[in-house]
C-alpha positions in Angstrom: -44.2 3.6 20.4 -40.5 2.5 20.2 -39.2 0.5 17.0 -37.1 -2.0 18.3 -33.5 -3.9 16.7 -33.0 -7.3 18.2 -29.0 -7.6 18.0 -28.0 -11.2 18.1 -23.6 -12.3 18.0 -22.1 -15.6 18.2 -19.0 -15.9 18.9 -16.0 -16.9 17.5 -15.7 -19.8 19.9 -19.2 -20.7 19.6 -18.9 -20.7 15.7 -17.0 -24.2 15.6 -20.4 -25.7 17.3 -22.1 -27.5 15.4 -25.1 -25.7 17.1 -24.1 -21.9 15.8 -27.6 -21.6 14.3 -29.1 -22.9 17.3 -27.6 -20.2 19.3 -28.7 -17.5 17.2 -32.4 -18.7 17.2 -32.1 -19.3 21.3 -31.1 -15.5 21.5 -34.3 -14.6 19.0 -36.7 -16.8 20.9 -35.9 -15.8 23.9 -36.3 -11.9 23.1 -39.2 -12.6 21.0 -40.5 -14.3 24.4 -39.9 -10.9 26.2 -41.6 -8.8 23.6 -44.8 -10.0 24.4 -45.5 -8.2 27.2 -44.2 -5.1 25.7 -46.6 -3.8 23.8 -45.4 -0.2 23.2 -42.5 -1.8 21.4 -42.8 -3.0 17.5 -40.1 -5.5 15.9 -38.2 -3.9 12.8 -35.4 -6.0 12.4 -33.0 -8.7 13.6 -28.9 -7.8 13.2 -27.1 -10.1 13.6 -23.0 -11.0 13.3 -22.1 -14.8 13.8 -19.0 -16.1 14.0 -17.5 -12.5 15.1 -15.2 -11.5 18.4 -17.1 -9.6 20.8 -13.2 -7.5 21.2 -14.2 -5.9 18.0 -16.3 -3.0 16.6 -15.7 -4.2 12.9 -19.4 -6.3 12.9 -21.2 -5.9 9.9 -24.2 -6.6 11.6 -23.4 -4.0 14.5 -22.5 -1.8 12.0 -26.2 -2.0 10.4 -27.5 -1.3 13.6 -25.5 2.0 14.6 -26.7 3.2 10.9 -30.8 2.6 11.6 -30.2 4.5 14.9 -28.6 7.7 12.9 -31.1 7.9 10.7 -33.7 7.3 13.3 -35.1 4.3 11.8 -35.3 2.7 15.3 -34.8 4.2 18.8 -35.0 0.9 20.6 -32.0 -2.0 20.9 -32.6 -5.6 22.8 -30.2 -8.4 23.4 -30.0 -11.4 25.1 -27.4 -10.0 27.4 -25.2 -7.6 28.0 -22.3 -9.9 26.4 -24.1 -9.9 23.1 -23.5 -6.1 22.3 -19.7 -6.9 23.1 -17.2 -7.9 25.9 -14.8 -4.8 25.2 -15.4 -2.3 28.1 -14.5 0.3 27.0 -16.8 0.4 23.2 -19.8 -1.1 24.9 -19.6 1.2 27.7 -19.5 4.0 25.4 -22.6 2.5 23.7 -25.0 1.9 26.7 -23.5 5.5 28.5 -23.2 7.8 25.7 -24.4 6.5 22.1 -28.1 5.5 22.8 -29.0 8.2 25.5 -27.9 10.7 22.7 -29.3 9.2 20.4 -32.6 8.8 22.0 -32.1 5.3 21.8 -34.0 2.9 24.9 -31.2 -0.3 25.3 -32.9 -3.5 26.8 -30.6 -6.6 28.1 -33.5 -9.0 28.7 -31.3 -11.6 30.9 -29.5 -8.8 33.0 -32.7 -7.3 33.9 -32.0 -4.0 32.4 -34.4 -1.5 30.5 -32.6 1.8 30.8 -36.1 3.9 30.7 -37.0 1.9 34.3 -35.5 4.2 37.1 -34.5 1.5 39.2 -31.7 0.7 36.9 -28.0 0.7 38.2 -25.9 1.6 35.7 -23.1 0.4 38.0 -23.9 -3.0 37.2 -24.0 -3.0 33.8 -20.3 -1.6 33.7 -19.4 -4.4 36.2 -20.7 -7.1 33.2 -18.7 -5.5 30.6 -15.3 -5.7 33.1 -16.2 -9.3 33.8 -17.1 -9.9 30.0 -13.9 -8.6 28.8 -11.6 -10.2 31.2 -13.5 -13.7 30.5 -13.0 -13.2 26.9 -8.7 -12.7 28.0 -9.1 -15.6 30.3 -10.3 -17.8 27.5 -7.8 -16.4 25.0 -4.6 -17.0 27.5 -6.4 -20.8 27.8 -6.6 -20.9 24.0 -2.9 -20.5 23.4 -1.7 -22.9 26.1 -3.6 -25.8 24.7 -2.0 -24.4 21.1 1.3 -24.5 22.2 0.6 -27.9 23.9 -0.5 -29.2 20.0 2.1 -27.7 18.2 5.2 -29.4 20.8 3.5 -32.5 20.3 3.7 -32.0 16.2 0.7 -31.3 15.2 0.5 -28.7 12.1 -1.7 -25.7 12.7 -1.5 -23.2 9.9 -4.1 -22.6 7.9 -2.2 -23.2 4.7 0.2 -26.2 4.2 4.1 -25.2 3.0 4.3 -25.5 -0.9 5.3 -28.8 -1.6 2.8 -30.4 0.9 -0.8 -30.7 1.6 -3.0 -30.3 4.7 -4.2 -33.4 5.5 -5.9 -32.7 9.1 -3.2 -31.8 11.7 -0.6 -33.1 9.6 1.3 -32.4 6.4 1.2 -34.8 3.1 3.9 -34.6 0.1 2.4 -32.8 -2.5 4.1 -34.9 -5.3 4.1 -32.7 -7.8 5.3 -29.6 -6.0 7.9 -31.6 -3.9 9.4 -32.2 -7.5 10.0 -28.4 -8.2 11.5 -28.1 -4.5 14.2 -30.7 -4.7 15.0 -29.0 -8.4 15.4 -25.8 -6.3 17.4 -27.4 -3.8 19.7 -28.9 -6.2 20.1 -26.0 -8.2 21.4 -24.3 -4.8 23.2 -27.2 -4.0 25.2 -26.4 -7.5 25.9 -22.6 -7.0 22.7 -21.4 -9.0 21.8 -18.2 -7.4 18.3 -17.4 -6.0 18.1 -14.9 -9.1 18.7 -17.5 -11.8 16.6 -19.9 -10.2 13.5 -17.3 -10.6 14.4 -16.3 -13.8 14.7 -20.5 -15.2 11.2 -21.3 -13.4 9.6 -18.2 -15.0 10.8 -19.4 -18.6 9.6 -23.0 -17.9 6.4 -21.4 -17.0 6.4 -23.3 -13.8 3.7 -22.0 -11.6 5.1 -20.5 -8.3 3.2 -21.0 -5.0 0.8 -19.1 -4.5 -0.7 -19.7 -8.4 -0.1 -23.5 -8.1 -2.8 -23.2 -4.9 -4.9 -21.2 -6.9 -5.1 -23.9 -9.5 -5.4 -26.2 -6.6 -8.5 -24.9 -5.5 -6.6 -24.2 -1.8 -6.5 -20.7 -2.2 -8.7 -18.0 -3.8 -7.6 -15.4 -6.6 -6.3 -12.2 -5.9 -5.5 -9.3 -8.4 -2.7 -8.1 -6.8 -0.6 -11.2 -6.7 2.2 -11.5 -9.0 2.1 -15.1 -10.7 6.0 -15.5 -11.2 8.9 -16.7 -9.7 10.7 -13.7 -7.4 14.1 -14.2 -5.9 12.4 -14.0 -2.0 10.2 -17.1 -2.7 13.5 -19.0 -3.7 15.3 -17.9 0.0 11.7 -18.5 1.5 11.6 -22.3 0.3 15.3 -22.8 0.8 15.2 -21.4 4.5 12.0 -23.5 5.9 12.9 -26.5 7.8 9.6 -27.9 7.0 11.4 -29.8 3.9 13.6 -31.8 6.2 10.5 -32.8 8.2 10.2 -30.0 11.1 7.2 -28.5 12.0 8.1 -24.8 13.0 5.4 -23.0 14.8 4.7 -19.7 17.1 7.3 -17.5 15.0 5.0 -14.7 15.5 2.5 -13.8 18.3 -0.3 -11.2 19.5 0.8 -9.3 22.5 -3.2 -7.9 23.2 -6.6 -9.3 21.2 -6.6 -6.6 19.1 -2.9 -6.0 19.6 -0.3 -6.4 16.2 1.0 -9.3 15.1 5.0 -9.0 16.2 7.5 -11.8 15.2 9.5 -13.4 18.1 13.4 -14.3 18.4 14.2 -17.8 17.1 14.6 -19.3 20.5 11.5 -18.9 20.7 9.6 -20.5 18.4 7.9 -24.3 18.8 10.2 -26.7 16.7 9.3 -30.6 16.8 11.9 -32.7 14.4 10.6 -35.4 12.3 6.7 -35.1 12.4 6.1 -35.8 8.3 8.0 -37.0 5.6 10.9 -35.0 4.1 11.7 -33.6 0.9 14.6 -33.2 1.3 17.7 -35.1 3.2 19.3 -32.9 6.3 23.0 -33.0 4.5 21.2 -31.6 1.4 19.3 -28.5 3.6 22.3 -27.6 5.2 24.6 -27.8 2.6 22.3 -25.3 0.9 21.9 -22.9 3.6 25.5 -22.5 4.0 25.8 -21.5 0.1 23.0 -19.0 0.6 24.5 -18.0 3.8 28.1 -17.4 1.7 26.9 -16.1 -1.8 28.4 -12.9 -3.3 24.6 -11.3 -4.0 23.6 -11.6 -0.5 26.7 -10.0 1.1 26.4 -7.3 -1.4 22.4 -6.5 -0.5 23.7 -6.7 3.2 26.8 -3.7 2.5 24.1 -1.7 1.3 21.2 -2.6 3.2 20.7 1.0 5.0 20.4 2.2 1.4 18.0 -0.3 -0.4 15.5 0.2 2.5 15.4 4.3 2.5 15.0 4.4 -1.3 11.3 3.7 -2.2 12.6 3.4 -6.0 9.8 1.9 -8.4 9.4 0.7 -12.3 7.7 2.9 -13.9 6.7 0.4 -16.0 5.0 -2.1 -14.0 4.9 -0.3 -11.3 7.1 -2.9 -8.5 9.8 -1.9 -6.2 13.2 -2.0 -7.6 15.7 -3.8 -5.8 19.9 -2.9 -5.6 21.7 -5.4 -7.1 25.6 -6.1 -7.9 26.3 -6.0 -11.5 30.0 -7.2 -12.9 30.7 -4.8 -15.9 34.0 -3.5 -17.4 34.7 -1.1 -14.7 34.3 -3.6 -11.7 31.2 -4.5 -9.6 28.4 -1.6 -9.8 25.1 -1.3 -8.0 22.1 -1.3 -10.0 18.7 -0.7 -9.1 16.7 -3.7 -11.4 13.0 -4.3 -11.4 11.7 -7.0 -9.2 9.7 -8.8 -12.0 12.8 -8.5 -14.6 15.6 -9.4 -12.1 13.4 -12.2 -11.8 12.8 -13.3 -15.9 9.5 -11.9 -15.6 7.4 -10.1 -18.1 8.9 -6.5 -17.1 11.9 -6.5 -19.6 13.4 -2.7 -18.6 17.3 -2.4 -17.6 18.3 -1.5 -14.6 20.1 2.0 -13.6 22.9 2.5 -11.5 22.8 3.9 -8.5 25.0 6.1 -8.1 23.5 8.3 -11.2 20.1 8.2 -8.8 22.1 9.7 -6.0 23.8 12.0 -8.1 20.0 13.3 -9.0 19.1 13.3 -5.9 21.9 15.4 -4.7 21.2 18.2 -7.2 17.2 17.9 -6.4 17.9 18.5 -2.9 20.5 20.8 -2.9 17.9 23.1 -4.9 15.5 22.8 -2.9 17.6 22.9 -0.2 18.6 26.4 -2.1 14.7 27.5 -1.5 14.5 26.8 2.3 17.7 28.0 3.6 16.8 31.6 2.0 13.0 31.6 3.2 14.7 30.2 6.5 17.2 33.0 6.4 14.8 35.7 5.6 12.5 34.5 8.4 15.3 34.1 10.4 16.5 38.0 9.6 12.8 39.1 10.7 13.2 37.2 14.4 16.1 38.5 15.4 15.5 41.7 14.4 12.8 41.7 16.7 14.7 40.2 19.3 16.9 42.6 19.0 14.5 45.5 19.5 13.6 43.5 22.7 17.1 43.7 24.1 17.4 47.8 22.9 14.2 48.0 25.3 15.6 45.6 28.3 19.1 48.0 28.0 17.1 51.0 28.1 15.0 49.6 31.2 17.8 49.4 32.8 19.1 52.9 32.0 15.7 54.1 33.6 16.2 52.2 36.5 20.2 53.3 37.7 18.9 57.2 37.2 15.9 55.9 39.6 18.5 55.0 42.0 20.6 57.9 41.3 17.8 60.2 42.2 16.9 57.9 45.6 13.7 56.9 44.4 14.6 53.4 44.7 17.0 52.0 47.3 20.7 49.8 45.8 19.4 46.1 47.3 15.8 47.2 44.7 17.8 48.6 42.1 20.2 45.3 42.1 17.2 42.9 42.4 15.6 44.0 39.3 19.2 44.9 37.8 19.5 41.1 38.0 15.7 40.5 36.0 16.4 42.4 33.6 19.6 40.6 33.0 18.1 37.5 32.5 16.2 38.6 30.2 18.8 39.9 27.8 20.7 36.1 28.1 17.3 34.5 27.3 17.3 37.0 24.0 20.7 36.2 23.4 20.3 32.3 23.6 17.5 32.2 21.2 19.3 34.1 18.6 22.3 31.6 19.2 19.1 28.8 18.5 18.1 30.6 15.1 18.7 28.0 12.0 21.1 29.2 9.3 22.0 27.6 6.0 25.5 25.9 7.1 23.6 24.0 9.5 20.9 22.2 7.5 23.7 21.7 4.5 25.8 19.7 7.1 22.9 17.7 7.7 23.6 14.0 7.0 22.5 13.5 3.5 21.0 10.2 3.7 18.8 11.2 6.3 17.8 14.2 4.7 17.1 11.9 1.6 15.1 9.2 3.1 13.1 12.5 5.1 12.5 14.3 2.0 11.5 11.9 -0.9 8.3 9.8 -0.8 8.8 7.9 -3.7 10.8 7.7 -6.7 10.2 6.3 -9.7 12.4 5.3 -13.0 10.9 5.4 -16.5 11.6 3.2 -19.8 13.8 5.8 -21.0 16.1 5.7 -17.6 14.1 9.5 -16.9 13.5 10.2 -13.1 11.1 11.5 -10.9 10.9 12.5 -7.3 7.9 13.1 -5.3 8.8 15.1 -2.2 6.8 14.9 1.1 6.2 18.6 0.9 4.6 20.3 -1.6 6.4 22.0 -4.7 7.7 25.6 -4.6 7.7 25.8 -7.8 4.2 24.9 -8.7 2.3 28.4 -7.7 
């Protein structure tokens, strides 16, 4: 007697139909059809995943069913088709050819004609579906993004969330009134030399709701914990940078090079721009004039001098728990860097100074160099181990080859043997010789680049209240026994 899981998928194509359910039953009836003259096989339950990609393994439904089979809840699977179970080769290969025989498991495609306990079955075929199931589901993909590209030349919006400052309104884009208000005060404010860092910090004090928690209000989008609700100085560039304000609809910046492949962006001259498809916010003179001051300000060439710096440090609040950012501070003595805390650079609720950085490097530098200290001498002590015993090996090559000219003294081998392994042995003793000239030593890893060794060494490090420090290293302590 075999318990038996129907598993029934709709696509993600098929879930736009406005028959989805329809499908699903279709693939139930028709298996319940088939069961009928199986008696030696007893329904337990349907699985099901609608809506899903057969590309994927990440099916809840699918999932469920791999979990019965473990536990030996049910030693029997039946789909529709071969299609069904999924239209990646290379997982539902694995499936039919090695999952379910191990498991015991008897796999029945009722369209395709296959019950893998008959012994007429060719497996062959059934690997032939899943190559032509996989390249139809690349076929329809490559058609799918030529008819996208052909909407979003002609204008048509496609995103699945409007800019801030408009609203979705089909395939097009609507002023939002109320937001469109907060972007020309953003835009003027750039317009009259107000830096991306003020403007975050004057929003926040308003208690002006940025983006992301206006849509949230708005009902648009849903509420997540880990989104900060203020103002931060990379929404300002954000909203100043998108030519969506002047009335552009820029599409295709990123792409998918595989269906499961990751999302990479693509050069500029790339992307799909069509002028003048909604109403602007803002005037072209106004947009330009504003990148140009972004483009120019003091702030942003600063962050760009020291770019290889802010992205090696992983420096966090302690307080809140953000990434702190390097900015350029004017004091007494000049311009100094400070790392700042992203909400308080940005008039948020996390009030701590910064610190300059140039005391975290000097930390750093004494951190290092100790354990630095601790390496070098267990490197040097291994070190004084390995070459002792490569020197032992060359003592024994030297005295092989003492043995070996009193063998040829005595004529009991002739000059061309005695020069022929003469020559071996000589080898040998270079090879020695090389791989003590290879050993580490403590002058080379202290002339390592510092940086480097920095950005190798430290995981993450984060700054208290109270200005204290702490590093955690990507190895563990030494001096924790």
């Amino acid at each position: 007697m075999y318990n038996a899981g129907i598993y029934i998928r709709v696509s993600v194509l098929d879930s736009y139909d406005e028959n989805e359910c329809q499908s699903a039953e279709n693939q139930v009836n028709i298996i319940k059809t088939y069961l009928k003259t199986k008696n030696e096989i007893n329904l337990y339950k349907i699985y099901s995943d609608l809506g899903k990609s057969g590309m994927t393994d990440k099916r809840e439904g699918l999932k469920e069913l791999l979990s019965d089979i473990y536990s030996g809840t049910i030693n029997c699977v039946i789909v529709k088709d071969v299609s069904r179970l999924g239209r990646n080769y290379s997982q539902t290969g694995s499936l039919i050819e090695n999952v379910f025989p191990f498991w015991g498991v008897r796999f029945i495609s009722v369209n395709d004609n296959y019950d893998s306990k008959s012994v007429f079955n060719d497996n062959n075929i059934i690997g032939l579906k899943n190559i032509l199931n996989e390249g139809y589901v690349r076929d329809i993909s490559k058609k799918e993004k030529t008819a996208l590209r052909v909407l979003m030349k002609e204008g048509k919006f496609l995103g699945s969330s409007a800019p801030y400052g408009y609203i979705k309104n089909g395939k097009k884009l609507d002023v939002d009134t109320d937001a469109a208000q907060v972007v020309r005060r953003i835009f003027n404010m750039a317009i009259s030399n107000v830096s991306c860092y003020k403007t975050a910090k004057i929003l926040n004090e308003e208690k002006v709701p940025p983006p992301y928690a206006y849509k949230v209000s708005k009902g648009i989008l849903k509420q997540k914990n880990n989104i900060s609700g203020l103002w931060r100085e990379e929404t300002i560039k954000r909203i100043l940078n998108n030519r969506a304000y002047v009335g552009d609809t820029v599409q295709s910046v990123t792409t998918t090079l595989m269906p499961k492949g990751k999302s990479v962006r693509l050069p500029e001259e790339k992307w799909i721009i069509a002028e003048n498809t909604h109403e602007a916010i803002i005037s072209r003179s106004d947009f330009e004039t504003a990148e140009r001051i972004l483009k120019n300000s003091k702030t942003a060439s600063f962050k760009a001098k020291n770019k290889s710096e802010n992205k090696k440090l992983n420096i966090y609040c302690g307080r809140c728990g953000l990434k702190m950012s390097l900015k350029n501070i004017n004091t007494k003595n000049g311009k100094t860097g400070y790392y700042v805390c992203s909400l308080s650079s940005s008039g948020g609720l996390c009030r701590k100074g910064g610190i300059k950085s140039r005391i975290i490097i000097k930390t750093a530098v004494k951190i290092l160099n100790l354990y630095c200290g601790i390496y070098c001498d267990l490197i040097n002590f291994q070190e004084a181990k390995t070459i002792n015993k490569i020197q032992r090996k060359k003592n024994y090559e030297v005295l092989k080859k003492a043995i070996l000219y009193e063998k040829m003294k005595s004529r009991k081998i002739s000059c061309d043997e005695f020069e022929y392994k003469k020559m071996d042995i000589c080898l040998k003793e270079e090879m020695l010789d090389k791989k003590i000239n290879l050993m580490l030593s403590k002058e080379n890893i202290n002339a390592y680049n510092f940086e480097h060794m920095l950005s190798a060494l430290t995981e993450r490090i984060t700054v208290s209240q109270n200005n204290e420090i702490e590093f955690k290293m990507r190895f563990n302590n030494p001096f924790i026994l």
